[in-house]
C-alpha positions as CSV (number, residue, x, y, z in Angstrom):
1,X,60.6,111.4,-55.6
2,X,60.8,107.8,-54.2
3,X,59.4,105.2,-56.2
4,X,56.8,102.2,-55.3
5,X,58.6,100.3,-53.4
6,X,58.2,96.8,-55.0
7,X,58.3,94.0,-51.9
8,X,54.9,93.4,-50.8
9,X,54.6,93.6,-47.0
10,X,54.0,90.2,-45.1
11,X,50.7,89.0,-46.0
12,X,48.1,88.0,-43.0
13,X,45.0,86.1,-43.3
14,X,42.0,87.8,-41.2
15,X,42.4,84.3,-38.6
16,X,46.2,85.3,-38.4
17,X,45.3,89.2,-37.3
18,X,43.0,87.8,-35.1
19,X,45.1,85.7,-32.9
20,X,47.7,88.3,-33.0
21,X,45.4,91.1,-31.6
22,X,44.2,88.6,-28.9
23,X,48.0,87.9,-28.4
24,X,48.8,91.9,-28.0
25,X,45.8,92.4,-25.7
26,X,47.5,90.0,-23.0
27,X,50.5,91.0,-23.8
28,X,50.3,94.6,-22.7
29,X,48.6,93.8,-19.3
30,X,52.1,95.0,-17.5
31,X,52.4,98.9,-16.5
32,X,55.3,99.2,-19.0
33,X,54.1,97.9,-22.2
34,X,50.3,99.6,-21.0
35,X,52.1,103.0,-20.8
36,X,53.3,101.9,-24.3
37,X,50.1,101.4,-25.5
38,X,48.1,104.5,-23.7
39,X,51.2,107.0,-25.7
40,X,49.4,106.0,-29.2
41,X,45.8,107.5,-28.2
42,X,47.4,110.9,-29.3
43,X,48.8,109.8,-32.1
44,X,47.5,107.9,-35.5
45,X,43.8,109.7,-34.8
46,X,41.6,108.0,-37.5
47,X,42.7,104.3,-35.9
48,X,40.4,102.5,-33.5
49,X,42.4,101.7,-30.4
50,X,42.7,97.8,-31.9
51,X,44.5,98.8,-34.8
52,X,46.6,101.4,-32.4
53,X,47.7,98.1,-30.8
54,X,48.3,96.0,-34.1
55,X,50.8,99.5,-34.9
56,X,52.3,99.1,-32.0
57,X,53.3,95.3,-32.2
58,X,54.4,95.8,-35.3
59,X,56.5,99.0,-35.2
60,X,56.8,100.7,-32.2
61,X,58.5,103.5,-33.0
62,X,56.0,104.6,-35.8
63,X,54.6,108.1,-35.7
64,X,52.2,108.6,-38.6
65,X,50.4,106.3,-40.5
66,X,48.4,106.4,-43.7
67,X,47.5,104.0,-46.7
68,X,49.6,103.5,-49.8
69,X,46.5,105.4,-51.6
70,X,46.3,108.1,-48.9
71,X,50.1,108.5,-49.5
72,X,50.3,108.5,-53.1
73,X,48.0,111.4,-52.8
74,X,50.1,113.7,-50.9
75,X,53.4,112.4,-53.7
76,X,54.9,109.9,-51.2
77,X,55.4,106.1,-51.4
78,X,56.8,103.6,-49.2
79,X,60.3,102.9,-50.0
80,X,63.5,100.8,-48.8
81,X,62.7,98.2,-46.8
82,X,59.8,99.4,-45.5
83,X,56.9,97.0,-44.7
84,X,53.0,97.4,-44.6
85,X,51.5,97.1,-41.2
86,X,48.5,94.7,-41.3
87,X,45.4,96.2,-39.4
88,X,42.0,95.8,-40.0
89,X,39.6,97.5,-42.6
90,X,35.8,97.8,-42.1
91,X,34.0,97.0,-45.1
92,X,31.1,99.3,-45.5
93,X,28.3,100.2,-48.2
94,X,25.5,102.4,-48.4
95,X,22.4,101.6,-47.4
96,X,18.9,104.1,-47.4
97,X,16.7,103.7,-44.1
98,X,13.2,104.6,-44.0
99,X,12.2,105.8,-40.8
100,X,8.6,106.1,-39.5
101,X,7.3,108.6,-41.3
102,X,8.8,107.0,-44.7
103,X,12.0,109.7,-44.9
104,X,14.4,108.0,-46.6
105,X,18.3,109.0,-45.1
106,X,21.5,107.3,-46.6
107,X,23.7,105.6,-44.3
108,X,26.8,104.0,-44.0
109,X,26.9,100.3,-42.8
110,X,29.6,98.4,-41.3
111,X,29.5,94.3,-43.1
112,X,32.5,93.0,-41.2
113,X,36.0,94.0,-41.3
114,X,39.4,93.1,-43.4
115,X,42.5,92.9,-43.5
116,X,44.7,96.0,-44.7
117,X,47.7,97.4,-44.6
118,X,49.1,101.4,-43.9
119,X,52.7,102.7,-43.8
120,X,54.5,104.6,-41.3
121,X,55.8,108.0,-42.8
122,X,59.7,106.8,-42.1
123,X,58.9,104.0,-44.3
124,X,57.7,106.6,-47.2
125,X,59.6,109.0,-49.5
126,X,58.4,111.6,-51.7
127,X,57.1,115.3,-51.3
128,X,57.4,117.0,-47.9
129,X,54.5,117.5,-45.8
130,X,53.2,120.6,-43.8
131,X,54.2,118.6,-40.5
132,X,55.1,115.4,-39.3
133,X,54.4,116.1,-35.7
134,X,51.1,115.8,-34.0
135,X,48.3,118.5,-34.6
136,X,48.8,119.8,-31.1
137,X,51.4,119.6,-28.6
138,X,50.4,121.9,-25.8
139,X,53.3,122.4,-23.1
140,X,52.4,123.7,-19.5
141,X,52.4,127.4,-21.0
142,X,48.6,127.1,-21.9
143,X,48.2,125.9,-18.6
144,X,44.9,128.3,-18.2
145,X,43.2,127.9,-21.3
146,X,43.8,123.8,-20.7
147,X,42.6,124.1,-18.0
148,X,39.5,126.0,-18.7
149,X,38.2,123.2,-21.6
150,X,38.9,120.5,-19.2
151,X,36.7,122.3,-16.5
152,X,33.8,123.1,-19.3
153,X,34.2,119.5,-20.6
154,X,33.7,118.1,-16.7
155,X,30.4,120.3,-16.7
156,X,30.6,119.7,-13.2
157,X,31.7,122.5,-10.6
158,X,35.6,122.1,-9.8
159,X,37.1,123.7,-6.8
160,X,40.4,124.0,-5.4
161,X,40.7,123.1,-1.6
162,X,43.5,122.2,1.0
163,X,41.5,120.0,2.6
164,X,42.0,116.5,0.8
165,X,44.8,115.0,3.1
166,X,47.3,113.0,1.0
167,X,44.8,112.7,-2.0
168,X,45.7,115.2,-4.8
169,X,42.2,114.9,-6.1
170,X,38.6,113.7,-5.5
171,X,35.6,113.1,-7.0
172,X,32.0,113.0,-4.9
173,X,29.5,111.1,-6.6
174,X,27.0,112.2,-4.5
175,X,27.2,115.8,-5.1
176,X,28.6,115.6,-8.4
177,X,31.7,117.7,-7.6
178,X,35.7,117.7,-8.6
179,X,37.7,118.7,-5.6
180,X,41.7,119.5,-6.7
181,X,44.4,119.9,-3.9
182,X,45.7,123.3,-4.0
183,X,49.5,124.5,-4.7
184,X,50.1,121.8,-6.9
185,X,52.3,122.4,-10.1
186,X,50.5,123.0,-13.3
187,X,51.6,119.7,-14.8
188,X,50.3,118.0,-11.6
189,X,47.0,119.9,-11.3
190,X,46.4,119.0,-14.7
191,X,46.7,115.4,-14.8
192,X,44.7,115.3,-11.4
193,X,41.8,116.8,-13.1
194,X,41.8,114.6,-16.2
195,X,42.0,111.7,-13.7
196,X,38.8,113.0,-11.4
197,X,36.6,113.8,-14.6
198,X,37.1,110.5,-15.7
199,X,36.3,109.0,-12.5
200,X,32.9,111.5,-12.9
201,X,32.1,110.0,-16.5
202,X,32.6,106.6,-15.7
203,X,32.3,105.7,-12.1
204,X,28.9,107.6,-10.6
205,X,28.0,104.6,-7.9
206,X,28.1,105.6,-4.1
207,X,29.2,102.1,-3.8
208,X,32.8,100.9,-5.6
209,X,31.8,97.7,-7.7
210,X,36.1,96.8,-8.6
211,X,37.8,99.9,-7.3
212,X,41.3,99.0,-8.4
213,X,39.9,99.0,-12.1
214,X,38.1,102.2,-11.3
215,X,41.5,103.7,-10.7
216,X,43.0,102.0,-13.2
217,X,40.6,103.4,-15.9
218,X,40.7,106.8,-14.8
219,X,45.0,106.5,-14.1
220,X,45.2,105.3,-17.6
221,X,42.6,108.2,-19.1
222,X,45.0,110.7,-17.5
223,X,48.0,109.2,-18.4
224,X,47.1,109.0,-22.3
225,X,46.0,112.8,-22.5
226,X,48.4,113.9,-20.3
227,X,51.2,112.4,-23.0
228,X,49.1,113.7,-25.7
229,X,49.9,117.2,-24.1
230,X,53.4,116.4,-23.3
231,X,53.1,116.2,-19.6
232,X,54.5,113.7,-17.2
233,X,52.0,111.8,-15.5
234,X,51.9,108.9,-12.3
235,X,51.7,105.8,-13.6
236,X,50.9,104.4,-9.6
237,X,47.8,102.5,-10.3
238,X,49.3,100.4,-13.4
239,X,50.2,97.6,-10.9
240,X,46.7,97.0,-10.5
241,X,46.2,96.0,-14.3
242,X,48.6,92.8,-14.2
243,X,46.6,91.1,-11.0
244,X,42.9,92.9,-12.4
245,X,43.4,91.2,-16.1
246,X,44.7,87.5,-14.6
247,X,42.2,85.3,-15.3
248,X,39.8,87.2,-17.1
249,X,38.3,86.9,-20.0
250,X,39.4,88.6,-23.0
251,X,36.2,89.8,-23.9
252,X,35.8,91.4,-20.4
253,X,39.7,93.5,-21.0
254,X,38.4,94.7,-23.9
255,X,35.3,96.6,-22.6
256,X,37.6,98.0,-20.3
257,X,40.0,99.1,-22.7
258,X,37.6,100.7,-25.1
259,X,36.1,102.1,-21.9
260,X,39.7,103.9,-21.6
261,X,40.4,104.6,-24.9
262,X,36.6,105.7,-26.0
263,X,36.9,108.5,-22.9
264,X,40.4,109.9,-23.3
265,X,39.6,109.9,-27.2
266,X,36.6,112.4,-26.4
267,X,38.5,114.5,-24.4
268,X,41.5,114.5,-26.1
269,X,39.4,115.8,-29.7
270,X,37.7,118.4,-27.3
271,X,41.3,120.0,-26.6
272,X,42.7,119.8,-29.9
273,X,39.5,121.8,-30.8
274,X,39.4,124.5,-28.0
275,X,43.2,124.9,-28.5
């Protein structure tokens, strides 16, 4: 068994994180280093998409994450040269709420956040574990029952048609309805769907408001859980991210991110459950 590893990883001061989060949000507004950035929603599960990024800054290549606690509980510890990767903590406490009727229910507050550190299993050594891979990687060979949970997650009727000229997909707001090109390949078909039920979840107005962000958001929702189930998907509307984000402020790219990551999160957890 590998032993604590006795260099302390770089320290950061919660001003330090900050600025480098603010840095890595601008800094991934290009379609390569976006596509970068979307791979991680199916991986490191427990991680808000913020400290997703901060992983990704820091070590690229990393696969799965835990604490040094977390670790030391499953017999491994980091090792080598291997450094912490700062991120942030919430600090929470419990608090009991009385409610109208004076029932009493504990909660769990949020009181700011913290800076921590986790590990990267290739930085650890120690016991074996079960699986270093993620909890699902569906190929193309489910293809039905994939396609079946997105359908009953869309809760909207979907219908094949060859009627959609060069689109390979639409969504009709007004009748609340998923129209898929038919003959497509399976990989295809699925990403297509993943990118209409987004556009159904997230953009319901007759009128478009911004629609290259509206096809950047549901591009970037397909993209991320079409990794997550090892399929190829188009990256096309990533252009538009560069020009959308110039200019804006960071504040307003963040919504939109968390719009993107807060949707492809929920269906992503609805597969690995139905699978």
């Amino acid at each position: 068994m590998g032993k604590k590893n006795g260099n302390k990883p770089p320290r950061y001061t919660p001003e330090e994180l900050k600025n480098t989060l603010e840095s890595g949000v601008r800094g991934i507004m290009d379609s390569e280093r976006f596509k970068e950035f979307l791979s991680t929603f199916g991986r490191f599960h427990n991680y808000s998409w913020r400290n997703k990024l901060l992983i990704l800054m820091q070590k690229p290549d990393a696969t799965l994450c835990a604490s040094f606690s977390d670790w030391k509980k499953l017999g491994r510890y980091p090792v080598g040269k291997g450094k912490g990767l700062a991120i942030w903590r919430p600090n929470t406490a419990k608090v009991v709420d009385v409610d109208e009727d004076g029932n009493e229910e504990e909660k769990t507050m949020i009181f700011g956040f913290s800076v921590a550190y986790t590990f990267d299993v290739s930085d650890t050594d120690g016991k074996e574990l079960p699986t270093l891979a993620d909890p699902l990687v569906a190929d193309v060979d489910n293809y039905m029952e994939i396609f079946q949970i997105l359908r009953d997650f869309a809760n909207i009727p979907v219908m094949f048609t060859d009627d959609l000229g060069q689109a390979d997909g639409c969504y009709y707001p007004l009748i609340r309805q998923i129209k898929i090109k038919s003959g497509m390949s399976e990989a295809k078909t699925i990403s297509t769907l993943v990118h209409e039920i987004a556009h159904s979840i997230l953009h319901n107005d007759v009128i478009d408001v911004d629609r290259h962000l509206e096809e950047c958001q549901a591009e970037s929702i397909a993209f991320a859980v079409s990794n997550y189930l090892g399929i190829e998907s188009s990256t096309q509307s990533f252009s538009y991210l560069a020009t959308w984000s110039k200019g804006r402020e960071l504040k307003e790219i963040e919504s939109s991110i968390d719009i993107i990551y807060t949707t492809a999160r929920d269906i992503i957890n609805t597969l690995e459950k139905g699978i």
